[in-house]
N, C-alpha and C positions, 0 to 999 in steps of 0.2 A: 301170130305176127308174120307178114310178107316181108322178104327183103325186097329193095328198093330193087336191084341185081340180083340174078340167080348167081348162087355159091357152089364151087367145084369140090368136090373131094379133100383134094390134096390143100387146098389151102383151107376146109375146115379142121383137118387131121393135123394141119401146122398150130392154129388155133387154140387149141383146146389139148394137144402133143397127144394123140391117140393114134391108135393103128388103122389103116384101113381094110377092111375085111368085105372080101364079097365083089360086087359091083364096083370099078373104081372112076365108071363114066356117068354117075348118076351127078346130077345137079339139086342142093339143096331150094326150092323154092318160098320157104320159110319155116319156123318151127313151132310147134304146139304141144298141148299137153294132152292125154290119152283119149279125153272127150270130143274134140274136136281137132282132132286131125285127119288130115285133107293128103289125096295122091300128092306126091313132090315135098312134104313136110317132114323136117328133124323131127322125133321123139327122141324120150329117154327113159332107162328103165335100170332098178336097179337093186331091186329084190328079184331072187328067183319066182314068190308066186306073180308075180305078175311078166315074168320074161313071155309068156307063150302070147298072152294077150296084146302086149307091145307088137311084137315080130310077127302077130297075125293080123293087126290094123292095117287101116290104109298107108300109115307110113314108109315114106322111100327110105329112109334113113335112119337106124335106130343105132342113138350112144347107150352104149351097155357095159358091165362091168364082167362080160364073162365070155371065155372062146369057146366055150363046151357046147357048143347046140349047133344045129340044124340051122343053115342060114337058107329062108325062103326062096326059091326064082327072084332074079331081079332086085334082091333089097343088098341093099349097104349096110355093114355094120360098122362104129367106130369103136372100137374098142380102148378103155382106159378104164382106170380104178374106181374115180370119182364120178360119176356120171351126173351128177346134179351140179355139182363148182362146173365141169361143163359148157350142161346149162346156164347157169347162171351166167360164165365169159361170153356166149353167146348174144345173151339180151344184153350186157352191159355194154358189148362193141357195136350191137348193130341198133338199141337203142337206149341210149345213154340217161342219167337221169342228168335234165338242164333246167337248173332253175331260174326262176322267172324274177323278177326284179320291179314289176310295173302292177297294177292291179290287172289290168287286160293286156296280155301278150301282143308283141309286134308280130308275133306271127297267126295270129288269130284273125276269123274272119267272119264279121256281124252282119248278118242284111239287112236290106233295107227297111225300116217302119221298127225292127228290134230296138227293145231298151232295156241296158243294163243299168237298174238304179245301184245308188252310194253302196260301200263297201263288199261290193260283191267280188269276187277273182275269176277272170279267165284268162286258162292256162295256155301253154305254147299248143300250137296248131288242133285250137278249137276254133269246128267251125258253126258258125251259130245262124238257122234259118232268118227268114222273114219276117215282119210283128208276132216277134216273141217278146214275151217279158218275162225278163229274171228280176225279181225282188232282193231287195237288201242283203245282204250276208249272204248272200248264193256262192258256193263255188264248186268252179266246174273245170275241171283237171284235164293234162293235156288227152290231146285227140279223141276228145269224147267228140259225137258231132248230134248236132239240136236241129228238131228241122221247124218247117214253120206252124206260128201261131201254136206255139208250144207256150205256156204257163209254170212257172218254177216258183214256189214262195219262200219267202225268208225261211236260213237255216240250213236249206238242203244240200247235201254234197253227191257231186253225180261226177263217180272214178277214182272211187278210193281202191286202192289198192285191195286185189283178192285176198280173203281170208284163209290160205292155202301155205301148209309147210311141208316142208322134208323132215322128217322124223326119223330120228336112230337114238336108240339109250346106250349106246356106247360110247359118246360122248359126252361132254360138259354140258353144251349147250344142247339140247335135244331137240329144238325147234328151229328152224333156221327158212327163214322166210325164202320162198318160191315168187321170185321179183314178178311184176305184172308187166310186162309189155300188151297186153290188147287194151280194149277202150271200151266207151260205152257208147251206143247210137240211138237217140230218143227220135222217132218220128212225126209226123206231122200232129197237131191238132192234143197231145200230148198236156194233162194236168200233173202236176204234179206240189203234194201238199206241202207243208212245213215240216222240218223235221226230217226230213227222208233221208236215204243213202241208198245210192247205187252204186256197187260196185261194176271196179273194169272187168274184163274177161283177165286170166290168165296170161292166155297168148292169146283170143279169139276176140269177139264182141259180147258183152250184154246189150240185149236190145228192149228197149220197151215198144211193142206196136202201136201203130196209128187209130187216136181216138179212144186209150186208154188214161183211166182217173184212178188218182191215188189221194187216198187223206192225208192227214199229218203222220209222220214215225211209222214210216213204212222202207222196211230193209229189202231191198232186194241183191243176192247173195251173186259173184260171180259167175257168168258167161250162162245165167238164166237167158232164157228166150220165151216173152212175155207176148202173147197175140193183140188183135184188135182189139177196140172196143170191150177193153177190162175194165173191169171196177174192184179198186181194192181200200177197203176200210183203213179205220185206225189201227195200229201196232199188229198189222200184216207183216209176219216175216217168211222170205223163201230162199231155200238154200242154194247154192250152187249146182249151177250145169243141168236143172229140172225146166221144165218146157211146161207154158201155160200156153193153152191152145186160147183160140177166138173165145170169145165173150165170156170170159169165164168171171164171176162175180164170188170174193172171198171176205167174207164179212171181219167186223172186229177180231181180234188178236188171235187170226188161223194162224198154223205156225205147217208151212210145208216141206218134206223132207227134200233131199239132194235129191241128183239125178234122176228123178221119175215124170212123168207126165201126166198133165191134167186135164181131162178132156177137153170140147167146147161145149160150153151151154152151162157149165158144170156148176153149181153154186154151192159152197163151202159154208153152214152157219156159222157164228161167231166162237171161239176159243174152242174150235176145234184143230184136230191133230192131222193133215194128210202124211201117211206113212208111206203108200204105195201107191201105183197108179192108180186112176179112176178116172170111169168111163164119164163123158160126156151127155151133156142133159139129163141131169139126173140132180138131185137135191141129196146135201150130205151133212151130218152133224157125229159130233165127238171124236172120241182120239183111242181106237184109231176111227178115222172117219168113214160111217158107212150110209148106207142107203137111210134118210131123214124118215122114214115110214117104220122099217125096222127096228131104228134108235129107239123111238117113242111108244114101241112096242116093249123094247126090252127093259124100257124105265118102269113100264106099268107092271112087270111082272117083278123087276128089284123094289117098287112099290107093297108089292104081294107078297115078299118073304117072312116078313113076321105072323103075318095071318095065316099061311102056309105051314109054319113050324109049329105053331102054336098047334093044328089041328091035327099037327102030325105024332107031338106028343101027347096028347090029350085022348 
């Protein structure tokens, strides 16, 4: 998330009541979370295994809970207990939740030849391309943005909230949601089936590329980054923060892990597992998913085991 204004120092340290440590001329220019943070951007960090990783990103600004380290050239640290409540005061002051009252927001913005049929919702500052059509029960959460000649069918929710917590068992409650300020951005020419869920980013974008089709009951997991011209089946699910490059086609019920990347050209058969990257242009089946030439070799010899053993004890 960008602030509307860059934020100084001292008045985030007022904020949030932390110390300031380091740099005390740097300006915040927004905040994010480890995947997608950008020069000028808050982070937060607040277990020690991941302290080196924070304060070695691109972040100008990391809320931490400890004074014991090395502060980089140039970085700001804010120092307090809680580094995630923080966060959280952060996104609740600079973007609030507002709810909406109407089925299509006054602060939303449809273009021309677009048609939102009966019961559909759009939220505060959506803005929605050109002859799109959203079908019935569609709803689409604020600042997600539609571009044109985009296709949404009944069902679909695009900007539900990331599926992302803060975790500690020293606590009552041990999950404690990680609020979403980013959005989702559908581009031009854009299918999208029944069923479906797109999550917002965290603090960033989910994007779906231009010229990409999806079926019915297709998850896609936050601040994914989905290329061109995709094609993805029924009960497609992908987790958060993984990058599907150009044309990449993933048949019925792939199910692919976080943060990794999928080539282009790449084709995924049906109810297979991507666990790790994988190269582009290239044909891939099972879980984990490997080379579709391979697979079909290794089934022919798990085909083979009985006759194998049989001669082995014989």
């Amino acid at each position: 998330m960008k602030f509307s204004s860059p934020l100084s120092m001292s008045s985030l340290a007022t904020l949030i009541n932390a110390t300031v440590i380091g740099n005390e001329n740097n300006i915040a220019k927004g905040i994010n979370e480890i995947h997608k943070v950008e020069d000028g951007d808050i982070c937060f960090v607040d277990h020690p295994k991941y302290y080196d990783k924070c304060l070695n990103s691109a972040a100008t600004i990391v809320i931490i809970n400890t004074q014991d380290i090395t502060i980089p050239t140039g970085k700001t640290l804010l120092f307090t207990q809680e580094p995630f409540e923080a966060y959280l005061k952060i996104v609740e002051t600079y973007r609030p939740f507002a709810p909406s009252t109407k089925s299509i927001s006054d602060t939303a913005i449809v273009g021309e030849g677009s048609v939102i049929m009966p019961n559909s919702f759009i939220g505060n500052n959506v803005k929605i391309g050109s002859n799109t059509i959203i079908h019935p029960n569609v709803t689409i959460l604020d600042y997600s943005v539609i571009g044109d000649n985009v296709v949404i069918q009944s069902g679909t929710v695009i900007g539900s909230d990331a599926f992302y917590y803060n975790t500690k068992k020293n606590r009552e409650v041990w999950y404690k949601r990680m609020k979403s300020c980013g959005n989702v951005v559908i581009e031009d020419n854009v299918e999208i089936g029944s069923g479906c869920t797109i999550d917002r980013g965290v603090t960033a974008e989910t994007r779906i590329g231009k010229g990409t089709i999806m079926d019915n009951q297709v998850h896609i997991g936050h601040d994914v980054s989905v290329g061109k011209n995709c094609l993805f089946a029924a009960q497609v699910g992908i987790a958060g923060a993984t990058v599907i490059e150009d044309g990449v086609t993933l048949w019925g019920q792939v199910g692919v892990n976080k943060t990794i990347t999928i080539g282009s050209g790449a084709v995924v058969m049906g109810q297979s597992g991507v666990v790790g990257n994988i190269e582009g242009n290239n044909v891939y089946w099972g879980t984990p998913a490997i080379n579709f030439g391979d697979k079909k070799r290794e089934m022919v010899w798990v085909k083979r085991i009985p006759e194998l053993w049989k001669k082995m004890m014989s």
